[in-house]
C-alpha positions, 0 to 999 in steps of 0.5 A: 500500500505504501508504494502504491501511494508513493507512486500517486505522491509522485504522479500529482507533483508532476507537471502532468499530475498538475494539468490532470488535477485542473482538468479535474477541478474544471470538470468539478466546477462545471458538474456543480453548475458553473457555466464553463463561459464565465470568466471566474471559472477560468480565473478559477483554473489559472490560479490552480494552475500557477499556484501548482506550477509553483509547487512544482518548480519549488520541488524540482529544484530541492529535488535536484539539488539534493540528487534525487529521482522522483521516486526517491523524493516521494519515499522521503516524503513518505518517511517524514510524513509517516516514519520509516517503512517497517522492514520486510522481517519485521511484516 
């Protein structure tokens, strides 16, 4: 389970979880009744956006700094958020 929710820890930090996750919000906002020409709407969506790109680019740059993969990052957010994984003796 911990891998499997690693693996989406990584996918929504990238730049294609960002664009699935707008198109998704847009999608939400519209099945609740936002008609999808209105201009807050789509103000609605860029400022998602710009404000994940920014996440984005802030954890591309520390990810790199320290020489990680994708995946190693997600495994060390993962070991701060909930601990070191349990090793395969102790399950």
């Amino acid at each position: 389970m911990r891998r499997a929710i690693t693996h989406l820890l990584v996918w929504s930090l990238s730049p294609v979880g960002t664009l699935l996750n707008a198109a998704m919000l847009f999608t939400v906002l519209v099945l609740v009744g936002v008609r999808w020409d209105r201009p807050l709407l789509w103000l609605s969506v860029a400022i998602f956006v710009g404000a994940s790109a920014y996440f984005d680019v802030r954890a591309y740059v520390a990810r790199r700094r320290r020489g990680l993969t994708a995946y190693e990052a997600g495994e060390a957010v993962m070991e701060h958020i909930w601990g070191p994984a349990p090793s395969e003796e102790d399950g």
